[in-house]
C-alpha positions as CSV (number, residue, x, y, z in Angstrom):
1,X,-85.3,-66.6,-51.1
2,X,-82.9,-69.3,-49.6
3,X,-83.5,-68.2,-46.2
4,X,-87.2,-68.9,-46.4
5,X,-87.8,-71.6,-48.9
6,X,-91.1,-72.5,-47.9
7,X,-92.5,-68.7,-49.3
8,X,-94.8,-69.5,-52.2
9,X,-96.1,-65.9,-52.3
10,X,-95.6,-62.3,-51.4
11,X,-98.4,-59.9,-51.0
12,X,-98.2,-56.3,-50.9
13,X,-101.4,-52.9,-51.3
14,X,-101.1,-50.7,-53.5
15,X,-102.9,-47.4,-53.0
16,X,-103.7,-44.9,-55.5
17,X,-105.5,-41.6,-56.1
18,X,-108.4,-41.0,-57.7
19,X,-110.5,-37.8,-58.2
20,X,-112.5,-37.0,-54.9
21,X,-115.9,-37.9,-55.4
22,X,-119.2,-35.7,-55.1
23,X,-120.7,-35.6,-51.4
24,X,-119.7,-36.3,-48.4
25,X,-121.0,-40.1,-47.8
26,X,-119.5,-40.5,-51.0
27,X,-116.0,-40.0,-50.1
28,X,-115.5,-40.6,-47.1
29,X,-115.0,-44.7,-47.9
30,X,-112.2,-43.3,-50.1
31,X,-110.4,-40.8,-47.9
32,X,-107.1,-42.6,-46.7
33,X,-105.7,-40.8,-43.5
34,X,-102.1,-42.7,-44.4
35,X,-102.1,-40.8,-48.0
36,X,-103.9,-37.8,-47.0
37,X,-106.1,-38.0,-49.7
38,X,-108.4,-40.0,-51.8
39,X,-107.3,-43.2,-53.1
40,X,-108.5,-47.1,-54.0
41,X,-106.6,-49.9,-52.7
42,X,-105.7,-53.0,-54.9
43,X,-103.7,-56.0,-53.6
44,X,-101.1,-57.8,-55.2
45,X,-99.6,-61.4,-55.1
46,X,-96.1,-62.0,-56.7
47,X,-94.1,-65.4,-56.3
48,X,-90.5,-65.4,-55.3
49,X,-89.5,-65.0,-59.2
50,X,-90.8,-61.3,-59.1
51,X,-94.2,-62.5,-61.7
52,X,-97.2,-61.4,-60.3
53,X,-99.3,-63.8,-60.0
54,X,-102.7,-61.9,-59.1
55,X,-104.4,-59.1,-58.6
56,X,-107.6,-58.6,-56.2
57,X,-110.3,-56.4,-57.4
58,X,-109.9,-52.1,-56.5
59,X,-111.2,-51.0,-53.3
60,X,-111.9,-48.0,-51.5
61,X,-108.5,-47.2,-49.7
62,X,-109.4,-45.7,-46.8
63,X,-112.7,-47.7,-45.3
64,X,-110.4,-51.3,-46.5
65,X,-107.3,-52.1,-44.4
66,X,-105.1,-54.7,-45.8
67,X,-105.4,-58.0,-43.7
68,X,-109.6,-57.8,-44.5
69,X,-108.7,-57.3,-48.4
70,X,-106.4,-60.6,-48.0
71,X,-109.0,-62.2,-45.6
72,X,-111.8,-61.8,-49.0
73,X,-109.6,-62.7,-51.5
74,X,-108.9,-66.2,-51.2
75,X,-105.0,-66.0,-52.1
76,X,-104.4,-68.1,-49.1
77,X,-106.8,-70.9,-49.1
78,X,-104.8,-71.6,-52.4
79,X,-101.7,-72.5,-50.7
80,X,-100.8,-76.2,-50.0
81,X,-99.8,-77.4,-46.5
82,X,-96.4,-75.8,-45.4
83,X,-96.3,-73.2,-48.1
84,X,-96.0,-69.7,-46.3
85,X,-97.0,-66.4,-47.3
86,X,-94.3,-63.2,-46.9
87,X,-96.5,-60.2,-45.9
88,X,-95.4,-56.4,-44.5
89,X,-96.4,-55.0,-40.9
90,X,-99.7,-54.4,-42.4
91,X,-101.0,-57.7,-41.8
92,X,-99.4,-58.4,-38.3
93,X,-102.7,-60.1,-36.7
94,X,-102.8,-62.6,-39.4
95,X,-102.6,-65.3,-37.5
96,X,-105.6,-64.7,-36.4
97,X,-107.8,-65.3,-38.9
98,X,-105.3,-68.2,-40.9
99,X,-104.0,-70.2,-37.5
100,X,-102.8,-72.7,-40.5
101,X,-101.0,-71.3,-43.0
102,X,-97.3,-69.9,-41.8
103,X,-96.5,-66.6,-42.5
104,X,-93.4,-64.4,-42.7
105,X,-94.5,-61.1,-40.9
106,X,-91.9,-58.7,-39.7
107,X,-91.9,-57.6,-36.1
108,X,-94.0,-54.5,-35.2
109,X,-92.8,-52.4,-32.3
110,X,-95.6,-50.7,-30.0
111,X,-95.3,-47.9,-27.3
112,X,-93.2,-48.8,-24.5
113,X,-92.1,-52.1,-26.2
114,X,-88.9,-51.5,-28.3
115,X,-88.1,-54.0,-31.0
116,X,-84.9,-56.1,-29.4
117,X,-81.8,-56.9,-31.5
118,X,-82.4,-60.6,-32.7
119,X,-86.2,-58.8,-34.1
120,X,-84.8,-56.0,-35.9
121,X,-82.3,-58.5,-37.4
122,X,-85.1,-60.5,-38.5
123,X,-86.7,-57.7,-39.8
124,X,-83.6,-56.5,-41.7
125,X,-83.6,-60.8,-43.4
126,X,-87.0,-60.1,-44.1
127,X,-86.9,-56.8,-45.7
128,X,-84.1,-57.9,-47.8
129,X,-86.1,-60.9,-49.2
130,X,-89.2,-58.7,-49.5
131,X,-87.9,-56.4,-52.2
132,X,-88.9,-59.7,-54.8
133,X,-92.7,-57.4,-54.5
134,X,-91.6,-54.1,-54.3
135,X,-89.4,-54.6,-58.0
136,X,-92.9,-55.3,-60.1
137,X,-94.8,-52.9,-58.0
138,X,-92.0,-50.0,-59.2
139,X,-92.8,-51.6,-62.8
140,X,-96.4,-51.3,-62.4
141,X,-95.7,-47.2,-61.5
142,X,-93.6,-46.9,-64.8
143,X,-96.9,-46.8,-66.3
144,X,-98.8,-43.6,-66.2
145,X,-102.1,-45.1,-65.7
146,X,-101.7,-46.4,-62.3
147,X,-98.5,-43.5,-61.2
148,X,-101.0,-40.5,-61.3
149,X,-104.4,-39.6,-60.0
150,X,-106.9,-42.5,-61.7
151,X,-109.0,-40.1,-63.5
152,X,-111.7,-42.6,-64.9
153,X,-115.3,-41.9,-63.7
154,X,-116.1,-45.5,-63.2
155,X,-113.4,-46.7,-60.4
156,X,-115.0,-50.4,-61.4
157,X,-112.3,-50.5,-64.3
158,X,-109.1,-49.4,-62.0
159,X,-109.4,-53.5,-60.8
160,X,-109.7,-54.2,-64.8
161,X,-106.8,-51.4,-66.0
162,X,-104.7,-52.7,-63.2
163,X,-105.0,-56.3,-64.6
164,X,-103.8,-55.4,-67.9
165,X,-100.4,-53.5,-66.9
166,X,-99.9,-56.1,-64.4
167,X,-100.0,-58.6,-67.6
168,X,-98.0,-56.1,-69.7
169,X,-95.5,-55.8,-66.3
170,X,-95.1,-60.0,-66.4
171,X,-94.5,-60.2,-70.3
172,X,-91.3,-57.2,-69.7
173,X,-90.0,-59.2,-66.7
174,X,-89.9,-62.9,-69.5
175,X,-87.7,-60.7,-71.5
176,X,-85.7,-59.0,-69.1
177,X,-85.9,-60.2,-65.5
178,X,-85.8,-58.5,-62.6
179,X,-82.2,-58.2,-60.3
180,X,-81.7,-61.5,-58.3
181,X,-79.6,-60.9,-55.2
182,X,-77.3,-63.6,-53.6
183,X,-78.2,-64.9,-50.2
């Protein structure tokens, strides 16, 4: 993380399936057109060190978009002045709603406007630093519980089961850390 010290955290969604539910105005909140198929949405916060540091409460996936699941969960009021938050292109726009807190948000290319060279090599330096989230996210799929469909009938105890592996996850990574990579 040497080429952005002033990261204090890394956020990332996690989307996974769950049995549809009866009706239709029940599951539509859950349909996610990205996974093609019904899913809850759960938010995690990692520092640079690969620990996760927290984990926001399960949401429907497909009516919840990331940057309003950040927005609600108060992750970046927490930050002191001049620590920065690393995000993915799912929360370009954030800005908006946080004009103070700096953020590391790779480039997002739109129709007609190609990314130029000096933003997909930012991109590149960014993606390369990001993989501190993606590492305990692939650690919280080694357990079956959150890899396959969620088959519990009360999707209020994903946000609790989710909480548990993710303290199971952090107590594995003090005995064996995660892969460091050289700047």
């Amino acid at each position: 993380m040497a080429a952005f010290p002033q990261v204090r955290v890394i956020i990332d969604g996690k989307e996974q399936r769950v049995n549809r539910p009866t009706g239709y105005e029940a599951q539509k909140p859950y349909y996610s057109g990205k996974k093609k198929a019904h899913t809850v949405k759960t938010q995690v916060v990692v520092d640079p060190c690969g620990r996760i540091e927290a984990v926001s409460d399960s949401v429907p996936g497909g009516a919840n978009h990331d940057l309003p699941l950040l927005c609600g969960s108060g992750v970046l009021e927490q930050l002191a002045p001049g620590e920065a938050a690393m995000v993915d292109k799912g929360y370009v726009g954030l800005a908006n709603y946080f004009p103070d807190v700096p953020a590391v948000i790779p480039f997002k290319a739109s129709r007609g406007h190609p990314l130029t060279e000096e933003q997909e090599a930012y991109n590149r330096e960014a993606a390369r630093h990001r993989i501190v989230v993606e590492h305990p996210m692939a650690q919280l799929n080694r357990f079956t519980v959150l890899r396959q469909v969620f088959r519990g009938r009360q999707r209020s105890r994903h946000g609790r089961v989710i909480r548990v592996v993710a303290k199971l996850v952090n107590r594995r990574l003090r005995v064996k850390p995660l892969k460091t990579y050289a700047a």
